[in-house]
C-alpha positions as CSV (number, residue, x, y, z in Angstrom):
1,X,0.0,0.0,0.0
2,X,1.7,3.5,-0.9
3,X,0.4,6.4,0.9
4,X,-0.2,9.5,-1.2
5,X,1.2,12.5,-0.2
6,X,-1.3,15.9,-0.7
7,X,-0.9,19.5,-0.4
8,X,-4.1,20.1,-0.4
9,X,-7.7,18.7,1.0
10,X,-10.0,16.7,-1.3
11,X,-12.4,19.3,-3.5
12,X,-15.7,17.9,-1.8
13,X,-14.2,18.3,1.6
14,X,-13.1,21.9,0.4
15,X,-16.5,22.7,-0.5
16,X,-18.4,21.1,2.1
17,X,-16.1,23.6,4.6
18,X,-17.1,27.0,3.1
19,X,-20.6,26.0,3.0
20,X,-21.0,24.1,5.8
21,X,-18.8,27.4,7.9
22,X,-21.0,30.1,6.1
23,X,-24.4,27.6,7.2
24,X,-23.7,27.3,10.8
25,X,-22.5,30.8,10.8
26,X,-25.5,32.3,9.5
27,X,-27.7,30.1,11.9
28,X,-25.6,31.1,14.9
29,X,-26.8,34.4,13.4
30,X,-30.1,33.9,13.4
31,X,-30.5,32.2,16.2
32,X,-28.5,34.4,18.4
33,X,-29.8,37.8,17.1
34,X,-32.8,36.9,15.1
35,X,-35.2,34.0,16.9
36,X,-33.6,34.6,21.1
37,X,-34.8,38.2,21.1
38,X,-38.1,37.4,19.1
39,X,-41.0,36.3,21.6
40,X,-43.1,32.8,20.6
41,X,-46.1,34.9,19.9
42,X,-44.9,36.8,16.9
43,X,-46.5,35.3,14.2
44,X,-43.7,35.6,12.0
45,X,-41.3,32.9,14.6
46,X,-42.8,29.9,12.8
47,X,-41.8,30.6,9.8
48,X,-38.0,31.4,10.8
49,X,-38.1,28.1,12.9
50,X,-39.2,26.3,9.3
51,X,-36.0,27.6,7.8
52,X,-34.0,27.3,11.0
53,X,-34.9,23.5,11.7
54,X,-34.4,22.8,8.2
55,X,-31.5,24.0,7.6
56,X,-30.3,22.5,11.0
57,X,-30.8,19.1,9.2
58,X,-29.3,19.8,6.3
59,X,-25.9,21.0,8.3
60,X,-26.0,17.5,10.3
61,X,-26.3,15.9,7.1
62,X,-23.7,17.9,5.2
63,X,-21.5,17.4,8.4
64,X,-22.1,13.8,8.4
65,X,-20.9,13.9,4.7
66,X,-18.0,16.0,5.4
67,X,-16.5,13.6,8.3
68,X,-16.8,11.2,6.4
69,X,-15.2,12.3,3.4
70,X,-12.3,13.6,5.9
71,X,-11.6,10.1,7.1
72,X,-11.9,8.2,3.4
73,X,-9.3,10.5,1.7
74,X,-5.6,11.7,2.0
75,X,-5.1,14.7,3.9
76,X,-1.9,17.3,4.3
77,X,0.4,16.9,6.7
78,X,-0.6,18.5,10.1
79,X,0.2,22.4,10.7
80,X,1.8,21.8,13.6
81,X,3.8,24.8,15.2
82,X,6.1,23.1,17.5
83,X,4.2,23.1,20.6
84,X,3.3,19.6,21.4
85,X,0.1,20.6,23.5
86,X,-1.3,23.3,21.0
87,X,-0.6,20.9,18.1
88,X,-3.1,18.2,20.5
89,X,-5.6,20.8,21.3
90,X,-6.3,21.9,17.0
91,X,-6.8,18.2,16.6
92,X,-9.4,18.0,19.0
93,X,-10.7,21.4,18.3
94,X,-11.2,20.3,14.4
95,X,-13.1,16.8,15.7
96,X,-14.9,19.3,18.3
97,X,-17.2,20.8,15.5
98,X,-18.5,17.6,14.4
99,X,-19.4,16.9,17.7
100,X,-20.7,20.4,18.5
101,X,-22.4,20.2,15.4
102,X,-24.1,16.8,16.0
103,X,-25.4,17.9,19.7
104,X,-26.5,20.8,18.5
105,X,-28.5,19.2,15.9
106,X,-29.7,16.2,18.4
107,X,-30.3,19.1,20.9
108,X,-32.3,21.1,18.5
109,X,-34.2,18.1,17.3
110,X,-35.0,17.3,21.0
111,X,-36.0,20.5,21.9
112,X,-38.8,20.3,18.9
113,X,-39.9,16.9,19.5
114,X,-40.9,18.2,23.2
115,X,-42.2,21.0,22.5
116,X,-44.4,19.5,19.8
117,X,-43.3,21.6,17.0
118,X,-43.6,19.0,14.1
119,X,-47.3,20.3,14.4
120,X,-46.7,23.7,14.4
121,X,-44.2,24.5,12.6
122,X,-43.8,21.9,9.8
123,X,-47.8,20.3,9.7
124,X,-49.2,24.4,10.2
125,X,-51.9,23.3,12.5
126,X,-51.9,26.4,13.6
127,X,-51.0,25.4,17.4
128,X,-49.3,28.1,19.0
129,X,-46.0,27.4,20.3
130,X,-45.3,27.0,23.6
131,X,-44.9,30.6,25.6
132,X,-40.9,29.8,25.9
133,X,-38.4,27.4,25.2
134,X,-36.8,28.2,27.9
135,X,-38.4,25.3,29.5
136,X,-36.6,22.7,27.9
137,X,-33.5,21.5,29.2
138,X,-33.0,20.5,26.2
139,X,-33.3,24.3,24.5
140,X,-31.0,25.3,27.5
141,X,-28.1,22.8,25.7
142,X,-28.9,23.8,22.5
143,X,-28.1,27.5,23.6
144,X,-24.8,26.7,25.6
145,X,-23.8,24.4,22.7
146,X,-24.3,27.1,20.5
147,X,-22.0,29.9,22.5
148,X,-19.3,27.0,22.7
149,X,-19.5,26.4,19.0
150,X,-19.6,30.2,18.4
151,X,-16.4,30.3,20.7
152,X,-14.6,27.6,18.5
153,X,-15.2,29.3,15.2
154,X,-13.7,32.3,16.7
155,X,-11.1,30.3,17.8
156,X,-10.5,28.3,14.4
157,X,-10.4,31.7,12.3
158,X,-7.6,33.0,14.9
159,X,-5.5,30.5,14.4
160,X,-6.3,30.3,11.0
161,X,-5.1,33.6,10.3
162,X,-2.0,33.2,12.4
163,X,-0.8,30.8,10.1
164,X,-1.7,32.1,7.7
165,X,-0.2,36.0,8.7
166,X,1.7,35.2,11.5
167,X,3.7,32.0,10.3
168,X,3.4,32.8,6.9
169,X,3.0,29.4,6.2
170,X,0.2,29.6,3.9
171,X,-2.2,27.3,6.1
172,X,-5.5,28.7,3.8
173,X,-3.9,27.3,0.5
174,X,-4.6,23.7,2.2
175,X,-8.5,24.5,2.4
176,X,-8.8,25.8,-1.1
177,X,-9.2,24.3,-4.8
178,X,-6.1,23.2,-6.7
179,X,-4.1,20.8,-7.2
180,X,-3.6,18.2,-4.3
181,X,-0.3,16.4,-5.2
């Protein structure tokens, strides 16, 4: 067997990171600044819990895609700086947003399968929803889940650009189209 050596990470894997990043950041978004402040009796919430909860599914699928794809094909070399215990912690931070990703979604899901939202929101029985999520332990996750994924994107992007400013060493080429050997 004669392992490949890449500079680069496969195209669907490339593709699946800018969409997947600008998905999760837009419902962070929303979901942060848009649905929190927005109380459950605004007619309009049902509708931006549609979109929301869809696309939510379509992130844990893409995501499930993505890992996937990230295990079956060759991968660059590690950007490792030198320090053993940073090096450790960007491995576990880069498995940490599947994870993240995956509890949020299983949070999320939760969340509506208590709160009876498959009738509201995707069935428009035209059930109210309930006066606040807040009363679902559940929801509760799904909101600290989402601050600790919001804090690892910021996270990811600094280092990100400290290889790629700081280091010089080009780190962004690696998550971008080209050639791969």
């Amino acid at each position: 067997m004669s392992i490949i050596l890449v500079s680069r990470y496969h195209p669907l894997l490339v593709a699946l990171h800018w969409l997947l990043a600008l998905l999760i950041i837009a419902m962070l978004g929303a979901g942060f600044f848009l649905l929190a402040p927005m109380p459950n009796i605004d007619p309009r919430k049902i509708g931006i819990l549609l979109v929301h909860m869809s696309l939510g599914m379509l992130i844990l699928g893409l995501t499930v895609i993505r890992f996937t794809v990230r295990i079956l094909t060759a991968k660059p070399a590690e950007a490792a700086i030198g320090y053993a215990a940073l090096d450790r912690t960007a491995r576990f931070a880069h498995y940490g947003f599947y994870l993240l990703v995956v509890l949020m979604a299983g949070s999320g899901l939760a969340t509506a399968i208590l709160a009876g939202l498959n009738r509201s929101v995707f069935q428009n029985t035209g059930e109210a929803l309930p006066a606040t999520f807040a009363a679902y332990p559940t929801f509760t996750a799904h909101f600290y889940l989402a601050l600790i994924l919001a804090g690892l994107i910021v996270l990811h992007v600094a280092a990100a650009l400290y290889h790629q400013f700081g280091r010089g060493d080009h780190l962004l080429r690696r998550m971008w189209f080209g050639r791969r050997v």
